[in-house]
C-alpha positions as CSV (number, residue, x, y, z in Angstrom):
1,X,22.1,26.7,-85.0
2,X,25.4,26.5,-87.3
3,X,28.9,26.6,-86.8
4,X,30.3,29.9,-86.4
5,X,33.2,30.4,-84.1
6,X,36.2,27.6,-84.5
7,X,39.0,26.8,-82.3
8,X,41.5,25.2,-84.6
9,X,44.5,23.6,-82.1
10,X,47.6,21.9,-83.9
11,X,51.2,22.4,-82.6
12,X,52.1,22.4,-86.4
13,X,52.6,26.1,-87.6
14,X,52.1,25.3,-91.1
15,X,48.8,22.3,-91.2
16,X,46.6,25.1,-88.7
17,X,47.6,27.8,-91.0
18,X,46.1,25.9,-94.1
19,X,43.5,24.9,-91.9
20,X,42.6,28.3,-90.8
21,X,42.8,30.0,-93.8
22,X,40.6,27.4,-95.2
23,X,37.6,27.9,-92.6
24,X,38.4,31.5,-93.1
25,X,37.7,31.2,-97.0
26,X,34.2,29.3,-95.7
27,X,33.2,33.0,-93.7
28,X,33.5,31.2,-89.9
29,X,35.3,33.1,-87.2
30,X,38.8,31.3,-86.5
31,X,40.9,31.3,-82.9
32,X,44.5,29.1,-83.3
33,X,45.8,27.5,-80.1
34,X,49.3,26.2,-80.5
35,X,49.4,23.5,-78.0
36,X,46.5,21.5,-75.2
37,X,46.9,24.3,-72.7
38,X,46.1,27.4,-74.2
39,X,43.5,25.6,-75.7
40,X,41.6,24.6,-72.4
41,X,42.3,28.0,-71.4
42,X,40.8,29.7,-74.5
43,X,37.4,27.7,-73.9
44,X,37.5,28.4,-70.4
45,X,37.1,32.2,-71.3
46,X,35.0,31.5,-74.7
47,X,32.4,29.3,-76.6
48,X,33.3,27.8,-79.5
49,X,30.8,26.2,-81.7
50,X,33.5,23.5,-83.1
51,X,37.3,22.7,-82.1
52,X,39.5,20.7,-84.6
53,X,41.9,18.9,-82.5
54,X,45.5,17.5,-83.1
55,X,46.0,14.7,-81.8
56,X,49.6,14.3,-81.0
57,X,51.2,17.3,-79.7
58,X,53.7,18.1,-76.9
59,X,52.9,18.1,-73.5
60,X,48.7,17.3,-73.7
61,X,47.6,14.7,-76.1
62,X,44.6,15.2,-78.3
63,X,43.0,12.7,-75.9
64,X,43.6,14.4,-73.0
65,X,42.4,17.6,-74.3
66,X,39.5,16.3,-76.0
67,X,38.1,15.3,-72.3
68,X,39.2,18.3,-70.4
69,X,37.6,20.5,-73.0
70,X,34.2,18.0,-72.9
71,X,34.5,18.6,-69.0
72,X,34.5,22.4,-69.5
73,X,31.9,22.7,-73.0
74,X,30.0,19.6,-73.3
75,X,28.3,21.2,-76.4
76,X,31.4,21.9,-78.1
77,X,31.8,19.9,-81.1
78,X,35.4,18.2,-81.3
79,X,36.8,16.5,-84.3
80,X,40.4,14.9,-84.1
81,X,42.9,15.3,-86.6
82,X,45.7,12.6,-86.8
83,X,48.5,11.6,-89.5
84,X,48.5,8.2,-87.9
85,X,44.8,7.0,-87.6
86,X,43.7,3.9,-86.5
87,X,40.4,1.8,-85.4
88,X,40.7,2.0,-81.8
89,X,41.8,5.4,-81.8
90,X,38.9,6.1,-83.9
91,X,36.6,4.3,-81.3
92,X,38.5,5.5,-78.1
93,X,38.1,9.1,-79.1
94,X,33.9,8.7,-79.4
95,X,33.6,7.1,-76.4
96,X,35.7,10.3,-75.0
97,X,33.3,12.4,-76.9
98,X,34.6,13.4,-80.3
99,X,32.3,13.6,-83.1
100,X,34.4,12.6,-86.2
101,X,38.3,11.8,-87.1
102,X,40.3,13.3,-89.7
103,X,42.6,11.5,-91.1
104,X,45.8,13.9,-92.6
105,X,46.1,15.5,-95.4
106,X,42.5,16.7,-95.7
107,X,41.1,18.7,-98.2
108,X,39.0,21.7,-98.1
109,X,36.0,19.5,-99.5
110,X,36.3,17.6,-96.9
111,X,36.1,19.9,-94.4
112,X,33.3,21.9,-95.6
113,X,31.4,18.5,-96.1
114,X,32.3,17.6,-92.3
115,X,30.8,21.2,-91.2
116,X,27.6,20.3,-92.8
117,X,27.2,17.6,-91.2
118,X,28.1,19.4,-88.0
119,X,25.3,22.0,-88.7
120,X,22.7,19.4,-89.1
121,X,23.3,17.6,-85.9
122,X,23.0,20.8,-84.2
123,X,19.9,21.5,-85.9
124,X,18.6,18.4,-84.7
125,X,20.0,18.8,-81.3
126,X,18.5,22.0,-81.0
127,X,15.0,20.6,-82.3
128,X,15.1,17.7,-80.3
129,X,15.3,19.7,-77.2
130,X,13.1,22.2,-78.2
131,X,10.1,19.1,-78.8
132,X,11.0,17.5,-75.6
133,X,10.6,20.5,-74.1
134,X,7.0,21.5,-75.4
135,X,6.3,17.5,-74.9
136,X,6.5,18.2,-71.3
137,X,4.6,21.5,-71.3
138,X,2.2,19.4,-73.7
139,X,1.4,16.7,-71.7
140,X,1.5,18.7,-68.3
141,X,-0.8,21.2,-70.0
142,X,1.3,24.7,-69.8
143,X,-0.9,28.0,-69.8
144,X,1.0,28.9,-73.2
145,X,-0.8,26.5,-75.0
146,X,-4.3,28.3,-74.5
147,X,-5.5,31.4,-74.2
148,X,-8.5,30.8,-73.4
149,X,-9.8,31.9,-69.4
150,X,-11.8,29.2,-68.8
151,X,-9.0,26.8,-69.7
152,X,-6.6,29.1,-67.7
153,X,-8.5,28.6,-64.4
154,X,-8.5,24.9,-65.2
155,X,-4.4,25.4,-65.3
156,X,-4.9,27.1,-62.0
157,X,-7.4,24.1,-60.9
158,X,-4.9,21.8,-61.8
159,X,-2.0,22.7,-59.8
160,X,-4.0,23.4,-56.4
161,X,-5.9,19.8,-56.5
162,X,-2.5,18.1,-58.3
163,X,-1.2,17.6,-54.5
164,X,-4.3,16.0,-53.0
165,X,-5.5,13.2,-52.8
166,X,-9.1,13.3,-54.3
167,X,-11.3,11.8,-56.9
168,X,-11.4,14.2,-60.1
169,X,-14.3,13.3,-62.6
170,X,-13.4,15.3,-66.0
171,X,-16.0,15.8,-68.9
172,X,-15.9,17.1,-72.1
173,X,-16.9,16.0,-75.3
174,X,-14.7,13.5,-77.0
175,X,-11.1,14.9,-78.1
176,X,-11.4,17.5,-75.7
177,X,-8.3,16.4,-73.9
178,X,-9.5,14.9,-70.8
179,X,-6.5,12.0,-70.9
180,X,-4.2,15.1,-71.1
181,X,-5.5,16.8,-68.2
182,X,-5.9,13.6,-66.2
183,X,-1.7,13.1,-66.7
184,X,-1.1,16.9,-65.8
185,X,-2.6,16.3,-62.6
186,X,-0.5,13.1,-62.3
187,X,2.8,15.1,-63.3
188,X,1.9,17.9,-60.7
189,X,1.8,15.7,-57.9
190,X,3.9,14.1,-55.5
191,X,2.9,11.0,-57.0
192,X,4.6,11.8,-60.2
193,X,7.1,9.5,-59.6
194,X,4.8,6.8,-59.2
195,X,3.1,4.6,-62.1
196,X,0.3,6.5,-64.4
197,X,-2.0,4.2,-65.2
198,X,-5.0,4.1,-67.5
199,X,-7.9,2.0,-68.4
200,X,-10.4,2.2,-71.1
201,X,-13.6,1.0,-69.5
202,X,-15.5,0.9,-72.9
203,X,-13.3,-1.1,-74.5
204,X,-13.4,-4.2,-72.2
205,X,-16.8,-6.5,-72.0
206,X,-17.7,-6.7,-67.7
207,X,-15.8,-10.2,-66.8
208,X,-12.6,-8.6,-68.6
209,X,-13.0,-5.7,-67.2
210,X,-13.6,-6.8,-63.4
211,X,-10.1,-8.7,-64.3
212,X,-7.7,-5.6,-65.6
213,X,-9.0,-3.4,-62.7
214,X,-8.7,-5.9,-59.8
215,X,-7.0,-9.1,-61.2
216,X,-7.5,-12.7,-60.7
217,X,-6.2,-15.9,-59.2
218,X,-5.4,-18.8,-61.3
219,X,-8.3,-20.4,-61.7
220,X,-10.9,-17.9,-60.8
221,X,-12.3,-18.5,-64.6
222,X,-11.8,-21.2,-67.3
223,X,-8.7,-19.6,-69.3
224,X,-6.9,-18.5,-66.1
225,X,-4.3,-19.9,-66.1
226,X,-2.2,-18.2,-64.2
227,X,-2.3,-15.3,-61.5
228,X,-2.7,-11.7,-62.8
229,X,-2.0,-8.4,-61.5
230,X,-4.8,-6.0,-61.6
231,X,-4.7,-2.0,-62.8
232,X,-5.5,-1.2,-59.2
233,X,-2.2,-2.7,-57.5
234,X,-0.3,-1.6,-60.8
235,X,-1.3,2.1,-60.0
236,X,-0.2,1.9,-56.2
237,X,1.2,4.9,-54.8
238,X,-0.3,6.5,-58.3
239,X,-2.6,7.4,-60.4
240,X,-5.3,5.3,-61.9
241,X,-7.7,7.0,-64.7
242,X,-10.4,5.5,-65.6
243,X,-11.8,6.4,-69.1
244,X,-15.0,6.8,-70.3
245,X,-16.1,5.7,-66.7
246,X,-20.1,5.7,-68.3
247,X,-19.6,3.0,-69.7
248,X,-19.2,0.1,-66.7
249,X,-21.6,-2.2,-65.4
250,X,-24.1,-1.8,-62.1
251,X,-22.0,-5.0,-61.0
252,X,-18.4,-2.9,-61.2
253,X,-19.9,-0.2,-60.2
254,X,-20.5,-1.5,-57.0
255,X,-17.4,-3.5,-56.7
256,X,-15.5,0.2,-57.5
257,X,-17.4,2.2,-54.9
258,X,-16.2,-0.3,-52.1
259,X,-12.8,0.1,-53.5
260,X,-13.0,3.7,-53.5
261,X,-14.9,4.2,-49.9
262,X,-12.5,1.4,-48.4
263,X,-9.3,1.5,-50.4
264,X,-9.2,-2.2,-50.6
265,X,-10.6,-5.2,-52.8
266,X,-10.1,-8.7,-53.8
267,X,-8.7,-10.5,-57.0
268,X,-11.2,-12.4,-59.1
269,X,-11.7,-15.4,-57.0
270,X,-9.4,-14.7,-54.2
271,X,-9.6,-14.4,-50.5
272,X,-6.7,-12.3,-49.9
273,X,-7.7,-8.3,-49.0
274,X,-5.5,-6.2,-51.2
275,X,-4.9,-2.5,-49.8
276,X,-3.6,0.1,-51.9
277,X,-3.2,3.8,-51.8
278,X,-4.5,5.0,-55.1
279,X,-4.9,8.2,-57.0
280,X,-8.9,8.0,-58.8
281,X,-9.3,10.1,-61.9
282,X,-12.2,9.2,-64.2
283,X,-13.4,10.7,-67.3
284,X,-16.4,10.8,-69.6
285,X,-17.8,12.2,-72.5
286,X,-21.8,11.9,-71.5
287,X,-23.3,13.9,-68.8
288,X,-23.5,11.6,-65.7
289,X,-26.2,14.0,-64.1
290,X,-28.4,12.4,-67.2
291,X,-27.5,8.8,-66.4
292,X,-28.3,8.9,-63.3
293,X,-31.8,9.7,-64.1
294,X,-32.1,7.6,-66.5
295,X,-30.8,4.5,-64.1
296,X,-27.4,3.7,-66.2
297,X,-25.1,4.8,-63.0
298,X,-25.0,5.0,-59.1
299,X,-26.0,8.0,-57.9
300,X,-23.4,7.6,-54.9
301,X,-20.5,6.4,-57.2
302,X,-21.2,9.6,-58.8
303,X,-20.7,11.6,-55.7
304,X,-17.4,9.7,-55.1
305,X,-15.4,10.4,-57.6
306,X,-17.1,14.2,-58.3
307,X,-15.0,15.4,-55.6
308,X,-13.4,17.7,-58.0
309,X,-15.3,18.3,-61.0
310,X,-13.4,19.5,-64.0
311,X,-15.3,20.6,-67.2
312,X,-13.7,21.0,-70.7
313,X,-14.7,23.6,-73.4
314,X,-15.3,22.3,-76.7
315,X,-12.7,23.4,-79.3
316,X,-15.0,25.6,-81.1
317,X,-15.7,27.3,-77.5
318,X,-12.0,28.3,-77.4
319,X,-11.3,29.3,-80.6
320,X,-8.6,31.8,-79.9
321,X,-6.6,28.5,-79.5
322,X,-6.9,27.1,-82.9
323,X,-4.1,29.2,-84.1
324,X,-1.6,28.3,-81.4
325,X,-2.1,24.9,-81.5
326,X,-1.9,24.7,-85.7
327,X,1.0,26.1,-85.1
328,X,2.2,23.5,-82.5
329,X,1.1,20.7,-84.3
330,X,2.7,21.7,-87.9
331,X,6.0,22.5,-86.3
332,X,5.8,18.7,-84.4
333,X,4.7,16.9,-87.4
334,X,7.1,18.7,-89.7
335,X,9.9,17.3,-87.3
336,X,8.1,14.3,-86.9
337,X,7.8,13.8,-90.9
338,X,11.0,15.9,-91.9
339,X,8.4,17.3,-94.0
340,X,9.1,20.8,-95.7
341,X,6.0,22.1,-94.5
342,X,6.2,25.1,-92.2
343,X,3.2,27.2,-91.9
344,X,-0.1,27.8,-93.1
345,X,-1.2,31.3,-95.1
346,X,-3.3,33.5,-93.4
347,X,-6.6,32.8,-95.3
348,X,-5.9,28.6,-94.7
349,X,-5.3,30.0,-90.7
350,X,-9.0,31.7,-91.0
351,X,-10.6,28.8,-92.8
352,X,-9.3,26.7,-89.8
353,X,-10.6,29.3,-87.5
354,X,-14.1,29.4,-88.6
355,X,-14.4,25.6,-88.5
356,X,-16.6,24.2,-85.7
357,X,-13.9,21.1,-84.8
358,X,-16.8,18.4,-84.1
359,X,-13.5,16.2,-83.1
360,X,-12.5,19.3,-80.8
361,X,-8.2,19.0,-80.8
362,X,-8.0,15.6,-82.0
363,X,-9.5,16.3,-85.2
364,X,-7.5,19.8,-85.2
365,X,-4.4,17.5,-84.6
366,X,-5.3,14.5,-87.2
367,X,-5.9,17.3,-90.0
368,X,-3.0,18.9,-89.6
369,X,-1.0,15.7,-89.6
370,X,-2.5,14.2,-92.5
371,X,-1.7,17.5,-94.3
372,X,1.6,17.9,-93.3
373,X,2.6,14.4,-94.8
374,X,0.6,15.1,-97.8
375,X,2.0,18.9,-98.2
376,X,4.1,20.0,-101.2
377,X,5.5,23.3,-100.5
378,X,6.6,25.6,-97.7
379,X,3.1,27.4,-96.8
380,X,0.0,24.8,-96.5
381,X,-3.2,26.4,-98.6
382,X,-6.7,26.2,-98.4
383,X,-7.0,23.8,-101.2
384,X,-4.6,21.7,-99.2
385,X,-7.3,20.9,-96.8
386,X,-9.9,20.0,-99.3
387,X,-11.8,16.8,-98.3
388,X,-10.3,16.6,-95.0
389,X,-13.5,18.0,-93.3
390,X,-15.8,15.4,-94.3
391,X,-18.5,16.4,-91.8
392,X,-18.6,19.8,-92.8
393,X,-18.1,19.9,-96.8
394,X,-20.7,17.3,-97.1
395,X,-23.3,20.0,-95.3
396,X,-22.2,22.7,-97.5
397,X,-22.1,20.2,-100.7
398,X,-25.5,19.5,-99.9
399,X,-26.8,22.8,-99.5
400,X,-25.3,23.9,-102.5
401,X,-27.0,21.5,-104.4
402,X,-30.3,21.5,-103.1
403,X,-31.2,24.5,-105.0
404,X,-32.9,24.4,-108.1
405,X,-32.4,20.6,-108.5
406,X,-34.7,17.2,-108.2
407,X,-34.1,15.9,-104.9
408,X,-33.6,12.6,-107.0
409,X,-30.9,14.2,-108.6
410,X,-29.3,16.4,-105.2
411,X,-29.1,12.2,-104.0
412,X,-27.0,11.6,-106.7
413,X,-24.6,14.1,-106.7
414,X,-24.2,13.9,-103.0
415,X,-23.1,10.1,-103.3
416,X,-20.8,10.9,-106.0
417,X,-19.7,13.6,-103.9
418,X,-18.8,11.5,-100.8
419,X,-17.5,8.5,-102.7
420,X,-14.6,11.3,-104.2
421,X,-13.8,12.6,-100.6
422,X,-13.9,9.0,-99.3
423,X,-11.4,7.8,-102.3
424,X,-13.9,5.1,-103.7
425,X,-14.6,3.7,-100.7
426,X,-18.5,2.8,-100.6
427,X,-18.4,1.6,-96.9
428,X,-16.8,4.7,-95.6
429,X,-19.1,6.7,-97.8
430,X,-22.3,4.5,-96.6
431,X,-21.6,5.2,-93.2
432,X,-21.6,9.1,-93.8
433,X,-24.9,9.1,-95.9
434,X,-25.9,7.1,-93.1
435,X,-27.6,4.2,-95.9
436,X,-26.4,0.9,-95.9
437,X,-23.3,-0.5,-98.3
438,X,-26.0,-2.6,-100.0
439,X,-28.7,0.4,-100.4
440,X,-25.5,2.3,-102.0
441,X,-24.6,-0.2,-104.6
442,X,-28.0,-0.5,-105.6
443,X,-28.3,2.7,-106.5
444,X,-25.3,3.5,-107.9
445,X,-26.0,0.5,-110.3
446,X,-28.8,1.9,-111.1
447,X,-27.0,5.1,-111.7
448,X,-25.0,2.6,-114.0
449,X,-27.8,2.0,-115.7
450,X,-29.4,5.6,-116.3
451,X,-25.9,7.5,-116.7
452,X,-26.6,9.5,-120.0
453,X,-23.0,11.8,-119.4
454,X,-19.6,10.1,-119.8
455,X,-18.6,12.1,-117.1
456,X,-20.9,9.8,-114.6
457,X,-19.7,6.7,-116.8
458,X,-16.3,7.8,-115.9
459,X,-16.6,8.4,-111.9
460,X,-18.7,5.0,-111.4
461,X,-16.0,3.2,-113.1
462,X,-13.7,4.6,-110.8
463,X,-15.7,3.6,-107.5
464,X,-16.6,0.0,-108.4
């Protein structure tokens, strides 16, 4: 949004003629008020982008003005205009609401240089609200952001169970979105007001784990040394999600069934029973149904928190989604970035389309991230995205160059191959020729060795 209609108030015939006939050169649409009153009528019938403001004049100061007109049209950009300026004026009139000070005689310069800088606020005003806006329909998961039917009638699941209290179990492969959907039922809630909070249960060994989900007196364990507050009574009143559930002990298992069937628990080594009115969402990327079987979890733990099953599609399952959410993602990280990037071309949208998204919308949202920081002009290309899908170029470089060649020499080309995507790096390039860092120098040594071609001279000096 830019300026485009100016109120221009000044009980001085001659300074808001120059003044207006100055914006009028710059092509913006000019109203003249002579004095405080008819301009708080004038915005009380119109909207004006910008109002330059006198600030003594008969009758109504500037100051005066300035906070009726904020009361009226707190969007309206105001800039004072004074002969006699000084500091606390200056600081009195932004704490009133005015966005700049003009000091008298001004130039045209300077006013068309104060404009711009007008123009850009409002363009990140208007951004600002317009992200903070899709944040909220992002994390609270907003039917606009798929099109997909199975994902719609998980919208539709989401808003019928948000209001109860019952256990939700989500699965879905990883970067699915499960997190996102677990806070969308938060935010739907009643308990929305209430704390969200979230713990990784694969990331903490059992004894810390029993400790963040239930806490502990001082002394319950050598190194506590002081009472701690568990994620349990954090999440009171809340909700608690518990991530990559799969992954805890028999031992909390137990201990989290009792606090599920009961609603109540102890700290680690206390005495006290804790109650607490908690919210269970747990998620997982494995299929519990296998666990089970295979003796890893409780059966009746199982049961307890599959009260309301919710299932994610894989990206690549939803694939009419892929172009909304480039879209999303490019406009965010542009912002984000101040990147110049703005859009992709339509043969970069299909390329994205027809990839399978092992990652599902994490990936989707990493590679469009990394190539918005790295992108050069307006409209991202295909080539733009080279080396970003290591999983799938290094199936395709290997196919191409299985035929017709030694598989001695396919070997070779695929490690040189990998060690350009992965920038040199021989343990990220080990890991996805799944060889060890050692069996990789080895043989690139004895590449070394063998290299006829100063081209292979030339690209193992590079990776060593």
């Amino acid at each position: 949004m830019s300026v485009e209609k100016v109120l221009v108030v000044d009980d001085d015939t001659l300074g808001r003629e120059y003044l207006c006939e100055t914006l009028t050169r710059g092509g913006y649409d000019i109203v003249s008020a002579s004095d405080g009153q008819q301009a708080i009528a004038r915005v009380g019938r119109e909207g004006y982008d910008l109002i330059f403001l006198d600030m003594k004049m008969p009758g109504m100061c500037g100051m005066e003005v300035l906070e009726k007109v904020k009361a009226i049209s707190p969007e309206t950009v105001v800039i004072l205009m004074t002969a006699y300026g000084t500091i606390e004026t200056a600081v009195e009139a932004m704490k009133k609401g005015a966005y700049d000070y003009i000091i008298k005689p001004f130039s045209p310069d300077q006013i068309e240089r104060l404009i711009s800088r007008v123009n850009e606020r409002q363009k990140l005003i208007i951004e600002n609200k317009y992200w903070r806006a899709n944040s909220n329909i992002d994390e609270k998961l907003n039917p606009v952001f798929s099109r997909n039917s199975r994902m719609s009638q998980i919208y539709e699941q989401i808003k019928k169970i948000a209001q109860s209290k019952a256990s939700v179990l989500i699965q879905g492969e990883s970067g699915t979105g499960k997190e996102l959907v677990a806070r969308a039922i938060h935010y739907h809630s009643h308990r929305c007001e209430k704390p969200f909070i979230r713990v990784n249960c694969a990331a903490l060994a059992e004894t810390l784990l029993e400790s963040e989900l239930f806490g502990h007196e001082r002394g319950a364990y050598t190194g506590a040394n002081s009472k701690r507050v568990g994620r349990f009574e954090l999440a009171n009143e809340g909700t608690l999600l518990l991530d990559e559930i799969s992954e805890i002990s028999p031992n909390i298992q137990a201990k989290l069934l009792r606090v599920l069937e009961e609603e109540e628990f102890e700290r680690v080594g206390g005495e006290k029973t804790i109650k607490i009115d908690v919210r269970i969402v747990a998620t997982t990327n494995r299929d519990l149904m296998d666990e089970i079987h295979k003796g890893t979890f409780r059966e009746d733990l199982f049961y307890r928190l599959n009260v309301v099953p919710i299932h994610l599609p894989s990206l690549r399952e939803r694939r009419e989604d892929i172009p909304l959410l480039v879209d999303y993602y490019l406009k965010k990280y542009s912002i984000e970035n101040d990147a110049i990037v703005k859009s992709v071309d339509k043969e970069t949208l299909d390329y994205l389309c027809q990839y399978n998204w092992p990652g599902n919308v994490r990936e989707l949202k990493n590679v469009i991230q990394r190539s918005v920081v790295m992108g050069s002009s307006e409209v991202l290309q295909r080539e733009q995205f080279t080396g970003l899908f290591i999983h799938q170029d290094l199936k395709q470089t290997e196919s191409t160059l299985t035929a017709g060649k030694a598989i001695e020499d396919v070997e070779k080309d695929l490690i040189y191959n990998t060690l350009e995507k992965t920038g040199g790096n021989k343990t990220k390039a080990a890991e996805l020729l799944k060889i060890t860092t050692r069996t990789l120098r080895n043989k690139l040594n004895r590449y070394d060795a063998e290299s006829k071609s100063s081209q292979e001279r030339e690209i193992i000096s590079c990776v060593k």
